[in-house]
Structure formats: C-alpha cells, structure tokens
C-alpha angles and dihedrals in degrees: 000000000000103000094155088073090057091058112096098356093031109183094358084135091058101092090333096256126123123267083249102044086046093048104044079046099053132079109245090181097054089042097108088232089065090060095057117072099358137339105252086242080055097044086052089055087047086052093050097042083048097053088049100040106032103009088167096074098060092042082047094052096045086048091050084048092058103042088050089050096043111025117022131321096220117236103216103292085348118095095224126185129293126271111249140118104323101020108181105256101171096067125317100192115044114228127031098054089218092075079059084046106058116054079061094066084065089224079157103061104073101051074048088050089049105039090059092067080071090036122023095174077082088071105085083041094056086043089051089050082054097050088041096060099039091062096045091041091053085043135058093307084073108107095047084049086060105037097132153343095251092049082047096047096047087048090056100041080047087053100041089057084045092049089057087051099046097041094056086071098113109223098337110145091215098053093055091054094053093049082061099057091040084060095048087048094049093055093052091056099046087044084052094042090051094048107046129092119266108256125274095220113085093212135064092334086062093040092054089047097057083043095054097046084048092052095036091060096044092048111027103021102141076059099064125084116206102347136163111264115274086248096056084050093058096045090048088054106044092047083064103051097048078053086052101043123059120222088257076060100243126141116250084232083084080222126109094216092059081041090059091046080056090052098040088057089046094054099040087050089048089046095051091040094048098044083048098048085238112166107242127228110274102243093032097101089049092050091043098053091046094063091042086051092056087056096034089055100038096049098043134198084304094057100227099164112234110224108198111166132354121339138196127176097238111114129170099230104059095177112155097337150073111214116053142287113292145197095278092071094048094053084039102057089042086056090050100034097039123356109045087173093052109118099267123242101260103261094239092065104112100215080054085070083064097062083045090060100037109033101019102120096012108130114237129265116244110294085227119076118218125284083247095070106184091256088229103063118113102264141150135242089284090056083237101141114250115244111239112297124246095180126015137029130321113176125193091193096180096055094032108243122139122187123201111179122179107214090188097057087021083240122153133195123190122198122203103198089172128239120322139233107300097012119139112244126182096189096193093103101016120112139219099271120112121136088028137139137213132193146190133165117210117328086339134097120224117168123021164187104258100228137227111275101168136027089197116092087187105063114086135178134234115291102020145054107217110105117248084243102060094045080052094057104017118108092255091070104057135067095267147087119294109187107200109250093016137117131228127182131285108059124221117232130132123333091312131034121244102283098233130055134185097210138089153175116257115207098230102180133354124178123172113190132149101258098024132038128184137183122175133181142167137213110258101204149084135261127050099339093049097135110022134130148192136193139182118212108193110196089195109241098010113057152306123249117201109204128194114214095192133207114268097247114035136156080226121253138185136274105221131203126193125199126197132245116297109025131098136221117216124180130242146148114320088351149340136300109222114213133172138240093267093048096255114138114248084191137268122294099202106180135182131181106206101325109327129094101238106189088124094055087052125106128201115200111197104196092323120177094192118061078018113236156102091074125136132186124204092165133032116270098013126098136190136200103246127177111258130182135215131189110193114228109213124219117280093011108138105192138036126166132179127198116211115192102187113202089014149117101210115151122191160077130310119198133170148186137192111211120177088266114024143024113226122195124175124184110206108209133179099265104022145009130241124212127187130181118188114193109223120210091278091053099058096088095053144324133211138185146128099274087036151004127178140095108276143122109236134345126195110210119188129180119195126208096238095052112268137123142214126184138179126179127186126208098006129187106164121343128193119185109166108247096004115050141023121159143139128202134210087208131022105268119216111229129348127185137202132203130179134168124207109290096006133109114251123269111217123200126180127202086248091048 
C-alpha cells in the first residue's frame, strides 16, 4: 500500500485533476457513504439543529482538538504526546504494543471533524494529522497502521464519521481537500479489509470481520473486487452475531465493553438499513432490544456504567468523545427505539451526543415486538416485555446477571451469577468474577468490578509475582469468595483464558416480591468450591445482605470488597461506616462469619503491592489506590453474610446460622431487630423450628423496640410464628404480610389480597 504518496498531495494520480477541482466536480450525495448514516445535506442540518439545541457540543469538541494538538493525546489511561508535526507514529509509548496501536484507530479525528464547525481555523491542522499519518503509515509505521482488522475497521468507520463532518463545510478549500484524503484513506482501508485473512479468533475479532465485509459492501461497494452479494454478506453477519449474543442478549465474552462492540454493529446495521429503507432481519429488533435492555438494566437511571469482564477503551462510534460509548447512548437509543416514555439520559452526558449523530431523524422501529419474543427477556405474566426497572428485580438468568434497584435510596446491586446450564461462554476476556456482586447509590459507584488494566500477563510489579493482569482479573480482586488452594474460572493462563469451560452457575432460589428479593446460585462444578453457594436478599429501602453458603471441607479464604475511587472506610462496632471524599456517607457494611461479628479479623488494603491489593482501574493502563476490604474466612466455617446499607447509617450486629433445612441471619440494630429465614432445597417441603415452622421461601421478621412488628413472607404455603402468624394456603401465595402495632392484634395482606 503506498500511503506515503497520499501525504501532502494525497490522490493527485487519480484523473489528474486537483483534490479541489475532483471534488467540486463529484456528487457527494450519489457516493453510496453518503446513504448510510445521513446524506451530507442531512449531516449540515444536523450541524445547524446541534448548534441551536445543544451549542455546547461543537464548542466541547473544538476545545478537546485543541488539547490533544497542543497538550497530550491520551493513550487510553496515559497522557502521550501531542499531536503535532512529527507525532510519533511508530509507537509513542514503549511496551504493550496497544498504546502504538491507538492513535491509529483516529479516534481522535471525529470529535477534530466536528470541533472545526466552532472553530474552522482547525481545518489546515486536521488536514496536517492527516498528512502526517499517511507518510508514517506508507512508511515504516506500517505495520503497526495495519495491525488488524479490528484496529482498520475502527479507523474507517472513524473516517467515514470524519468525512460527514468535514463535507458539510460549505465552500472551504481545505475541507475539500481533506475530503479528498479521507476518501483515499478510506479506500485503503476497505482494499486491506477485502484482502486479509478472516480472524483466527472465533469471538469478537470474527464478529468485527463479518461486520466489516457487510458494511464494506453497503458503504463502499464500487470499491470492492469479487466480492459475495450484499445480501450473502448480511446473512453471514448476522448469523454471527446471533452465535455470539444469547436470547437474554448478552454477549458469550462474559465482558460489557465487547457487549457494547456487539451493540455498536447492531445499531450501525439498523441505522444503513433504515435510511435506506432496507427490510430488517425478522428477529433483529428482538434481538436488538434484548441487548439495550442488559445495559439499560445494569447502568441504571444514574448511568453508573457496569464493567463486567475485560474493558478497552476502543469503541466503534467515536461521536463527540474520546472514551467510549457509555451507558447514556444506550439508554438513550432504547428510549428512542423502544420506550419513548423511559426517563431520558440527562442531555449533558457526553455518551448522550453519540445516539444524536447516529439515531437523530431514524424513524423508529414497530412499537410492538414479534410474536417470537427471546423467552428470556424480562416480561410479565402477559409476556409483554417490562419495561427497565427502576425498582425491583430484573434477572437475565442465562447470562447470569441479577439487578436489584431501590427505587426508595436510589441503590443498586448487580449480581453476576455467572452463565447458566447450556449457556454459550468464550473465556478468552471473562474475569473472575462469578458469584459477585457490584454496587452503586445514586450517581456513585461503591463496589466494583475491579477493571482491566492491562492486557499483558507478563508484566509484574515490585514485590510480587503475580502479573498485573492476572491480579486484574484474578478472584481476589473482585467482591466475591477466594478459598485458599483452590481454583475458580476462569483460569489464568497467557494474555486470554482458554476459550471453553465445563462449569457453570446453577439458580438455586429467586423470589421477586414487593418488600424481599432473593436470588441464590451455586457453583456447578468440580474441585475446591464444589458446593458452594451465594445469595443476595434485597429488603427493599433499607438495605442488601450477601450471604456464603461454603463447601463442606475448605483450607478457609476471604471474602473481598472493593470500593471504588473516592470513597473511606472507617471501623466501628460490628463493621465499618463508608464515606466519601467529601464526607458524604456512601452507607454502613456490617459483616458476620456463623455467629460472631468479625470487624477485628478484617483487613483493608489501600494500593498495596504486596500483598498485592486495594487497586482500581477506570482506563486502561492506569491504575489507583482504592480502599478494599477483606474478611478472612477462617477453615471449616459454613456460613458468612455482609449487609451493605448503601446511603445509609445503620449500626449493629450480624449474625448467621446454617441448619439442614434453612439458613437463618438476624441483625441486631439499635432500635429493632431483623430476623430471615431462608428456606434451602431440603426446606421447601416443609420447615420446623422452634421461631417458625411452614413451607415457604423466605420470611422477613422485625421487632421493633417499641413493640411492633412487621413481617413479609414470599412464596408461602403454610406459616406458623408463634403469637403473630398462623396461616395455610391452597395455593402458594406469593407474597403475605403482617403488621402489628404495640398492644393490637395483627393485620394480615396478601398479594392477592
């Protein structure tokens, strides 16, 4: 490819004419890029609507141009050089070959296109990057250039978006000569992305490359030499991704980021095929809304991004920003696309300026889903599907992901179970990180997934052995159970897990009532966490308890917590109070293992290198102390449970207990006392004891102080609590509740009423 001839003079050998005189002589509108996302007419009204209704994004973008020309282009989570006449191409940062990679995927150069509509004095710079490139890429840089097909798909769809920008300049000289290099660029790309071999790696590599030959085809077809019908190419994508994507609409990689590559393909193919009044596929929009719904649901109203697996921040819709996507566009486009009356994204959110480029005119899909609703999408009785919770419990039991969301403290917990019987998994970028939990309260997250950090398994820090990479993804680093000795998938071997596992995680109990939610799962697998169990209890508006149900024979291990960024730890009685920076609370951890406090046997490592802990990472490449806590678990104990009260001042004492039939927990507070009682697979025909006795799932018991009483009991067949209840069902009920006040008989409800 000789790209060096394209810098400066870039396409002067095609028709010997001038890039002015071609391009003033060409017909944007008929070119088959310009029927894709908008028309460049289109794009200029766009620009026009955007400068009325949100004229901070074009001033943002000119301001981000000029920082990355003049200050630092950032390298993932690494402030690089500017980007200026001789920009390093060849590599920039030494090491990890993916900081050379990156500034080659022009991720850059949209927010640049669009920024000089608020400044056009960036014109002749953008057109100097360009030059700049085009020498190093047909140079020695070349390699690097042309590293993938992932990095040169991601660099035309990057261009293309550019090319819109930079077309709507009415009558500017420049601008048509960058629209001239754009185009020679472009072709490069497409010519590279025909001729290389199909990837090697059966996940989103091969996903990206049947995207790419489908949207190389729609967009840049008179390129193409001997290639399969449009219509071939569609067929051999979307096949792919409906291999790749469950019917819950999660992704097999087990990670949100290559979920949102996923999503990214699905809504750029949705966007061509609408503007050209294209038919879609008849179980796309199914499909579509079902992998909206899994980021809608795990990010919330508040938008606090949910980072399962690994994570990069290489995206294939570069609008406006810098650092991926976000949670905002995808709300965002299942507002637009299927739930006008959803609670919209807050317009200053900058991932909210990607769904304004790309789905801003589209006419929307049918109101009405199929009649071959993905079975696993959340829905009521009906089958209608539900609409994304704001409060409750939405479960996508095939890819393992639980959400609890309090409408009441705006909290959230989410729950990775981790993928069910019969799920497909591809381990290569999954963590860790089954049987985990996440939370956030409010806009703010509180515990988290670690993040990725590196890519790299062989670089290590000082004191300790273990890779950066592996602490990233390893077990210890998430909010879950590590048993000394023994081994957890995924397994950690090289830069990527094997891609196939045997095991898998086995739904033990779900209940999803008003006052108390439940979900329970075990580990189906062999080795040293055969057996074991976890399960999240959500009292709605007050708080969540994560209780361990262990293997009957351990060497004992830790249950870790990590907190994000920002927020404290400080000791007390029975636990520890979080609190922010700014002295806000983030809430109360209260924690127990059987039925002793167990404060003084936690640990709290701050950025430690060895042992190694207490590290997050929000970027790749960078990593921050955080705090992170961890309760040792010592050998033989059966049982360990932590309340986490986000939000919230709540002081006491947990204690628990694991009988044949039932697991009981009671928190003992200053003012009442809270009793559970969880019924196990040998309880549910029938419990009895001397508190209670019944058939039931779960009950919630509290005794005020002052005497009264409030009860709630889920999936109830008969219950029996001495002086307070005593009742028998035909039919399980449910949900019941009880409230008495001091010196009154009880009032029972049932849910049915």
């Amino acid at each position: 490819m000789d790209l060096q001839s394209l810098g400066g003079d870039c396409g002067k050998h095609e028709s010997g004419k001038e890039p002015s005189q071609r391009v003033a002589s060409s017909a944007h509108e008929s070119l088959p890029l310009a029927r894709c996302f908008h028309s460049v007419t289109g794009m200029r009204g766009w620009l026009e609507q955007a400068k009325v209704r949100h004229p901070g994004w074009l001033q943002r973008a000119a301001n981000q141009a000029r920082a990355d020309l003049e200050e630092s282009l950032a390298l993932y989570g690494i402030d690089g050089p500017a980007l200026e006449a001789g920009y390093p191409w060849g590599g920039a940062v030494s090491g990890d070959i993916l900081f050379r990679l990156r500034p080659h995927r022009f991720f850059f150069l949209p927010c640049h296109a669009l920024g000089s509509h608020h400044d056009p004095s960036l014109l002749p710079r953008i057109e100097a990057v360009i030059d700049d490139w085009c020498r190093a890429a047909g140079g020695a840089a070349n390699s690097v250039a042309f590293a993938s097909g992932l990095l040169v798909l991601q660099r035309l769809l990057a261009c293309h978006w550019a090319w819109l920008f930079i077309a709507a300049h009415p009558d500017d000289p420049v601008a048509r000569r960058i629209d001239v290099k754009l185009m020679a660029v472009m072709r490069e790309d497409v010519r590279f992305l025909q001729r290389h071999p199909e990837s090697s790696a059966s996940n989103n590599h091969l996903l990206a490359d049947r995207f790419a030959d489908w949207y190389c085809g729609a967009a840049f077809g008179p390129w193409l030499e001997d290639s399969p019908s449009r219509e071939q190419l569609e067929a051999r994508w979307l096949d792919e991704l409906r291999r790749q994507v469950d019917e819950s609409g999660w992704t097999f990689e087990a990670s949100h980021h290559y979920h949102e590559f996923a999503l990214d393909m699905a809504l750029i193919y949705l966007r061509i095929k609408q503007v050209r009044d294209e038919p879609l596929a008849a179980d796309f929009l199914a499909l579509l809304r079902a992998m909206l719904r899994v980021q809608v649901d795990t990010a919330g109203p508040s938008l606090v991004d949910c980072c399962i697996g690994d994570a990069i921040e290489d995206n294939l819709l570069p609008l406006g920003i810098h650092r991926g996507a976000g949670a905002g566009f995808y709300r965002e486009a299942y507002r637009r696309l299927f739930e006008p009356a959803l609670q919209p994204a807050p317009v200053d959110v900058a991932s909210v300026e990607v769904c304004f480029w790309l789905l801003e005119g589209l006419a929307e899909p049918p109101s009405s889903l199929p009649a071959d609703l993905p079975a696993d999408l959340p829905a009521d009785q009906s089958g209608e599907a539900l609409p994304p919770t704001e409060g409750g419990l939405v479960q996508f039991p095939a890819s393992g992901i639980h959400v609890f969301a309090d409408a009441h403290s705006a909290a959230r917990t989410v729950f990775r179970s981790g993928p069910a019987k019969g799920a497909a998994v591809h381990g290569g970028h999954m963590h860790s990180d089954w049987l985990s939990v996440m939370v956030s309260i409010d806009s703010r997250a509180l515990l988290v997934d670690p993040g990725t950090y590196s890519y790299r398994s062989r670089e290590t820090g000082a004191g300790d052995k273990q890779s950066w990479r592996d602490y990233f993804r390893g077990r210890g680093a998430h909010n879950a159970l590590t048993l000394r000795g023994s081994v957890f998938p995924p397994l950690l071997q090289g830069d990527f897990g094997p891609a196939a596992y045997v095991e898998r995680i086995t739904t033990t109990r779900a209940i999803a009532a008003d006052k108390l939610r439940l979900v329970e799962a075990g580990f189906d697998g062999d080795g040293g966490y055969k057996g074991y169990r976890r399960g999240v209890l959500h009292l709605s508006g007050e708080y969540f308890l994560v209780y361990d149900l262990l293997p009957d024979r351990h060497e004992g291990g830790t249950v870790s917590y990590q907190f994000a960024e920002g927020w404290q730890l400080n000791r007390r009685e029975g636990g520890f109070q979080v609190v922010s920076d700014q002295g806000d609370t983030g809430g109360s951890l209260v924690s127990t293992l059987a039925t002793g406090a167990t404060s003084e046997a936690a640990s709290v490592l701050l950025g430690s290198d060895c042992p190694r802990g207490g590290w997050v990472s929000t970027e790749y490449g960078r990593k921050v102390p955080a705090p992170q806590l961890g309760l040792a678990v010592p050998a033989h104990t059966d049982c360990a449970a932590t309340l986490i009260a986000p939000g919230r001042e709540l002081c006491g004492i947990l204690h628990m207990s694991r009988e044949p039939d039932h697991v009981a927990l009671l928190l003992e507070a200053d003012n009442f006392s809270d009793h559970f009682f969880i019924a196990s697979e040998a309880g549910r025909s029938g419990i009895r004891g001397a508190q209670i006795s019944g058939r039931f799932g779960a009950v919630w018991l509290r005794r005020w102080k002052s005497g009264a009483i409030s009860l709630r009991g889920a999936q109830v067949s008969d219950l029996d609590v001495p002086d307070i209840v005593s009742v028998s069902f035909a039919r399980c009920e449910p949900e019941l509740s009880v409230e008495q006040a001091p010196g009154e008989e009880p009032r029972l409800t049932t849910s049915r009423g």
